[in-house]
N, C-alpha and C positions, 0 to 999 in steps of 0.2 A: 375333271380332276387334273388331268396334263396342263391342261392351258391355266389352269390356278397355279400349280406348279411355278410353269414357264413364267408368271410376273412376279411369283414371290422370290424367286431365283434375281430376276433382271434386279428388281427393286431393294432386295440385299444388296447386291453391289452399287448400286445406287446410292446407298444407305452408307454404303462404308467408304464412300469417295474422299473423303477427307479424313480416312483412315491407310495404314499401309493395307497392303497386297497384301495376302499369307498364301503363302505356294499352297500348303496343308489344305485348306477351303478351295484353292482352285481344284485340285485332284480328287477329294469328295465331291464334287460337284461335276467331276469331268466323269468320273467312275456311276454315276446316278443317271447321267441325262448323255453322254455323249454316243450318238446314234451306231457307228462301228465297233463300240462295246457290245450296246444292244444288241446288234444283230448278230454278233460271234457268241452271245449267250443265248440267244435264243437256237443257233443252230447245233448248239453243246445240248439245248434241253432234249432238241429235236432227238438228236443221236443217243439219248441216255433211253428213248423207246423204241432202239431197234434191238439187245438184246432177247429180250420177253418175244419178241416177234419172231425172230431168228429162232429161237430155243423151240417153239409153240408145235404141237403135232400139226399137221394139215387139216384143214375141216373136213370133218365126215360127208357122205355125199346119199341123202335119203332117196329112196328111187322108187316110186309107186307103180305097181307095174297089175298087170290080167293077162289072163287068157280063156278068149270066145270061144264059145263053139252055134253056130246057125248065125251069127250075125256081131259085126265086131264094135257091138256095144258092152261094157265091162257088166261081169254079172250076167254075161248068155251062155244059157247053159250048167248054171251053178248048179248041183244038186242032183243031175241026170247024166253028165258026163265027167270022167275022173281027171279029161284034159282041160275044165274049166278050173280057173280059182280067181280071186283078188287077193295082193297084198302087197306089201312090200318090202323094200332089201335095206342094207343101211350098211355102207362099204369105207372101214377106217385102214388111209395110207399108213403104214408107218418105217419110219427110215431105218436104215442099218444099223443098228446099235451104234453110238458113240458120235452119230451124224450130229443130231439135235445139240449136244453141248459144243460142238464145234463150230458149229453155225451162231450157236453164241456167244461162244467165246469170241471168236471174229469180230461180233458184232460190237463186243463189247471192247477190243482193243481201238478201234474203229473210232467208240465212245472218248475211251480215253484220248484218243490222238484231237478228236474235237478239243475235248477241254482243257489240253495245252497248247493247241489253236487261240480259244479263250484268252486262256493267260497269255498268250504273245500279243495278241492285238490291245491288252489292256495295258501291256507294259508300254508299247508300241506306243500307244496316245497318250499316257501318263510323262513318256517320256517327250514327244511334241511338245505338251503342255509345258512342262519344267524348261523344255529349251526358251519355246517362247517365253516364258516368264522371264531368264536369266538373259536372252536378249533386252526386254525392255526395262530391267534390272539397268542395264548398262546403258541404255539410252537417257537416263536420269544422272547416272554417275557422270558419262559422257557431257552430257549436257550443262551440268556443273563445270567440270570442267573449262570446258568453252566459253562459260560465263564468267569463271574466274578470270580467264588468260584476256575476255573482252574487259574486262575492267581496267586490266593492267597495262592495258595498250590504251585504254581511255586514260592512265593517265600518265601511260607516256605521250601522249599526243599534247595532253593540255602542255605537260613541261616543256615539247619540243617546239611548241607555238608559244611559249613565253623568252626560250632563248633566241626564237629564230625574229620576237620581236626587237630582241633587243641586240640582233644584228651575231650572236653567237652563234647560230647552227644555220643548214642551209638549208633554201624551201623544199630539197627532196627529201629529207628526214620528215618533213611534212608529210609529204605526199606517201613516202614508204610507212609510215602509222596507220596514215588512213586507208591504206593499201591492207596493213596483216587487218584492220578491223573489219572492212568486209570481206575479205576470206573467211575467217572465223564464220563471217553471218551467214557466207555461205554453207558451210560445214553443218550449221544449226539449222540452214534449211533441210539439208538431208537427215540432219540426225529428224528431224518429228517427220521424214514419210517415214523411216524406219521405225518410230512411236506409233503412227497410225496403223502399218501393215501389222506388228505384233500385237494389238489389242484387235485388233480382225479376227489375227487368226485365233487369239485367245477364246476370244468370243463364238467362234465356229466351231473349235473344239470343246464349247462347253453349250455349245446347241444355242445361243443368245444371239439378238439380233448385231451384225459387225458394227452399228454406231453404239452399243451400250459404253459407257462409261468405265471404266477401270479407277482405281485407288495407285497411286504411288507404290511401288514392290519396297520393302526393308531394302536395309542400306547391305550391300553384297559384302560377305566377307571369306576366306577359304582356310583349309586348315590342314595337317599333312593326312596325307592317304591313311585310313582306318586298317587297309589289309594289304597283304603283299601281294606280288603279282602271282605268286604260286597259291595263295589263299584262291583268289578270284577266278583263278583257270580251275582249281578242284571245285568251288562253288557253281561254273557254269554246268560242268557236266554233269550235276544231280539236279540243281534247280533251273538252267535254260529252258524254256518252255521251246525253242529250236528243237533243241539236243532230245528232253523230255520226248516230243511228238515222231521224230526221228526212231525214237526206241522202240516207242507202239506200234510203229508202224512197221516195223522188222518184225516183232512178235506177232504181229497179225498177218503178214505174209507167210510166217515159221507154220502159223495153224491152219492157216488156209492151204499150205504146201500138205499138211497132214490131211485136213476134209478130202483134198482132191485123191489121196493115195487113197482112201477110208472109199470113195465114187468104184473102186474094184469090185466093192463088193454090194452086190443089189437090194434095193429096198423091196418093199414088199407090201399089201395089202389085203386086207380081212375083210370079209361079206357075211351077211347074215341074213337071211330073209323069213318071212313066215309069210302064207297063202292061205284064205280062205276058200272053203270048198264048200260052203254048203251042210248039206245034210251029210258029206265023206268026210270021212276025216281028214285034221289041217294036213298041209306040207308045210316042213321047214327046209331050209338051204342053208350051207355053208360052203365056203370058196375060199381058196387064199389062191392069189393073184403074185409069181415073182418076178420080177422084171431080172433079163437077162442080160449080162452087159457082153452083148453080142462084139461091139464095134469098139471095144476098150483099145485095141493096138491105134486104131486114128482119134477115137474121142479119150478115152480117160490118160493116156500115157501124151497127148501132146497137152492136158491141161496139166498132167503131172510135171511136167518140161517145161510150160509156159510159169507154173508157183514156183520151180525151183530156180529159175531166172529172178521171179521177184524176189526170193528171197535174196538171193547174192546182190541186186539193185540196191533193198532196202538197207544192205547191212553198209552195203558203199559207202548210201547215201548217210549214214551213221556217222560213220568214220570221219567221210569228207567234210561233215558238220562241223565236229569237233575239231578239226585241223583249225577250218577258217575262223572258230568263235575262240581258240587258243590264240592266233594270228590278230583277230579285233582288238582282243581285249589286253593283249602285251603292246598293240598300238597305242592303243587308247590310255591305257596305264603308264606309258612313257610320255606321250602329251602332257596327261596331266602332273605326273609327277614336276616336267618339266616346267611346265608352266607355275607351278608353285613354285618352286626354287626362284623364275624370275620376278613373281609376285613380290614375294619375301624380299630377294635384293631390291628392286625399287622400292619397297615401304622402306626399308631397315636405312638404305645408303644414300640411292642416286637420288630419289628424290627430294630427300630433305637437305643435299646437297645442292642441288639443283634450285632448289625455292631460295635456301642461302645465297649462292650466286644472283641469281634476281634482283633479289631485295638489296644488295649490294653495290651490284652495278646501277640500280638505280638509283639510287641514294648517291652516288659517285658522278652520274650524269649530272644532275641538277647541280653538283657543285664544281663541273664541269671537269672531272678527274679521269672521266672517256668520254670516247665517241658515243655518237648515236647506235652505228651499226653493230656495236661491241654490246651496249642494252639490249637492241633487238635481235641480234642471236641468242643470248642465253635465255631469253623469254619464248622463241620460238624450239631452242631444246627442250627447256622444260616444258612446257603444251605437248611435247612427241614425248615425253619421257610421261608423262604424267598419265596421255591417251595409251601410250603401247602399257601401262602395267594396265588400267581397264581391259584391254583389249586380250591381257594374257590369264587374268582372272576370267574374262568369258570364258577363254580356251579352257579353263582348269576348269569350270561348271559343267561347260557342254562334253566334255571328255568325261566327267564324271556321272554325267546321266546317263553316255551312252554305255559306262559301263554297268551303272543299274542294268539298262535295258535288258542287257548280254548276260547279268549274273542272275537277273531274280532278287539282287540284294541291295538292301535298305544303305545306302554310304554316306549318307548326309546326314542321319538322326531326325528328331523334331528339329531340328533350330534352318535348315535350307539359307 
């Protein structure tokens, strides 16, 4: 059934190659199949059956027992001596009052701290995912890009080798054309390993073989921050699954500190037996057993001393969560705010300013109204003006995911 799975998974993307990307189907599909979810949910199921265990009395202990008389075979002597009998005992531990629910309680804070374990390792690879998608997101836009600014130096070049035939420009406006055109080629040779690495790792985090095929991602766009930075610092601290496991983990130290206080006082256990005698009448037995907590000043008050440390540890380690995931996420919140702002100005200003000057200058070259070197600076700003707003809309995506990671919360809608 896995291995049908695994080709009907490959073979949809297969299928949808000559469709966009949807972030939405890679994350269903990272959440179904990708192996470090699996195993953080299998180790949450694990942990959801140690309560019931913790809570559970100890098993009873049946005990078949005689006593001979002439030969120490069971049954010598039944019936003629009042020291023979057969029978048995059946001897139930049971804890201190209040033992058993604290042992599950424990167990079960234990539980919870797995399952916001769970949710951090799914946020964790959801959020890999999203990154790598908005990487190779940008590697298409990039790529555009480059392809635009090679056209435009193909044909500055044609123009430059029409004046410089006809004696107006000189052979190094030549040679500097054919110069920015393979830089560029080079640039595009980088941009596809950076194509290749992200459909790899797409691919490995969605459990697929690293050659499958990928579909083109939608065309990237950003939009202003949905919540304020004081929204997202209150939304960490009830929904981080950090912060979340950080809590349980305090509260199950808080109870463990209480079992070990609760260890003062001795458990205890109950016996029961019945004896056959034969032709005398039965024997019964009964016994209670209390164990004495002889050795409490070295065993129970250094394990009281060693919970009350965890305690104070785990509440630290609370604390200092919350400092550094307050610290993340006002980083990460000023990135991206930041990097929107410069988005917006390059859409709104520089670049369409920028494309103007281009289109200008070259239009002005051809009818010889500048230089050469005057066309090929504003064609090489605009390619740096055009690559740095791609480059600031990455920043605004990947700042924005990791502050998913960090809140728990959804910031982008359906639309990614």
């Amino acid at each position: 059934m896995r291995l049908w799975a695994f080709f009907v998974a490959a073979a949809c993307l297969r299928q949808a190659a000559a469709q966009d990307l949807h972030l939405d189907e890679l994350i269903q599909q990272a959440l179904e199949r990708n192996p470090e979810i699996l195993v953080a949910q299998k180790k949450y199921e694990a942990a959801r059956q140690r309560p019931s265990q913790a809570g559970s009395l100890p098993d009873p202990t049946f005990s078949p027992a005689w006593n001979s008389n002439g030969n120490p075979l069971p049954g010598a002597g039944l019936g003629r001596d009042t020291t023979s009998s057969i029978g048995f005992a059946i001897t139930q531990e049971i804890p201190y009052p209040g033992k058993q629910r604290l042992r599950a309680n424990v167990a079960r804070k234990e539980a919870d701290a797995q399952f916001a374990e769970y949710e951090g390792v799914k946020l964790n690879v959801l959020s890999r995912v999203k990154q790598a998608y908005f990487r190779l997101q940008h590697y298409y836009a990039a790529r555009e890009v480059l392809d635009k600014s090679r056209s435009v130096l193909k044909s500055l070049l044609a123009v430059t080798e029409i004046r410089y035939s006809a004696g107006k420009a000189a052979q190094q406006d030549v040679f500097k054309a054919q110069l920015q055109i393979s830089l560029v080629d080079t640039k595009l040779i980088q941009l596809d390993r950076e194509r290749h690495l992200r459909e790899a790792e797409l691919n490995s985090l969605l459990n697929l073989p690293s050659n499958t095929p990928l579909p083109k991602p939608g065309e990237p766009h950003v939009g202003p921050l949905p919540e304020t930075l004081v929204d997202l610092q209150t939304a960490a601290r009830d929904r981080s699954p950090v912060r979340v496991r950080d809590q349980k983990m305090a509260e199950r130290a808080q109870m463990a500190l209480t079992l070990a206080r609760k260890d003062y006082y001795p458990d205890y256990a109950i016996s029961g037996g019945y004896y056959n005698m034969a032709g005398l009448p039965a024997f019964y037995s009964f016994r209670a057993d209390i164990k004495i907590p002889l050795y409490f000043r070295s065993k129970q008050r250094a394990e009281v001393t060693e919970q009350s440390i965890a305690v104070s540890q785990a509440k630290h380690a609370y604390d200092a969560t919350g400092l550094a995931l307050d610290l993340r996420i006002a980083d990460d919140y000023s990135q991206a705010d930041t990097a929107y702002q410069l988005t917006e100005s390059y859409r709104v200003t520089i670049l369409p300013q920028a494309q103007l000057t281009v289109e200008s200058s070259l239009a002005a070259y051809e009818s010889g109204g500048v230089d050469f070197m005057s066309v090929l600076t504003n064609q090489t700003a605009a390619l740096e003006y055009e690559m740095d707003s791609h480059e600031q809309m990455l920043a605004y995506h990947l700042a924005i995911v990791r502050l998913e990671e960090a809140t728990g919360m959804d910031l982008m809608g359906g639309g990614h």
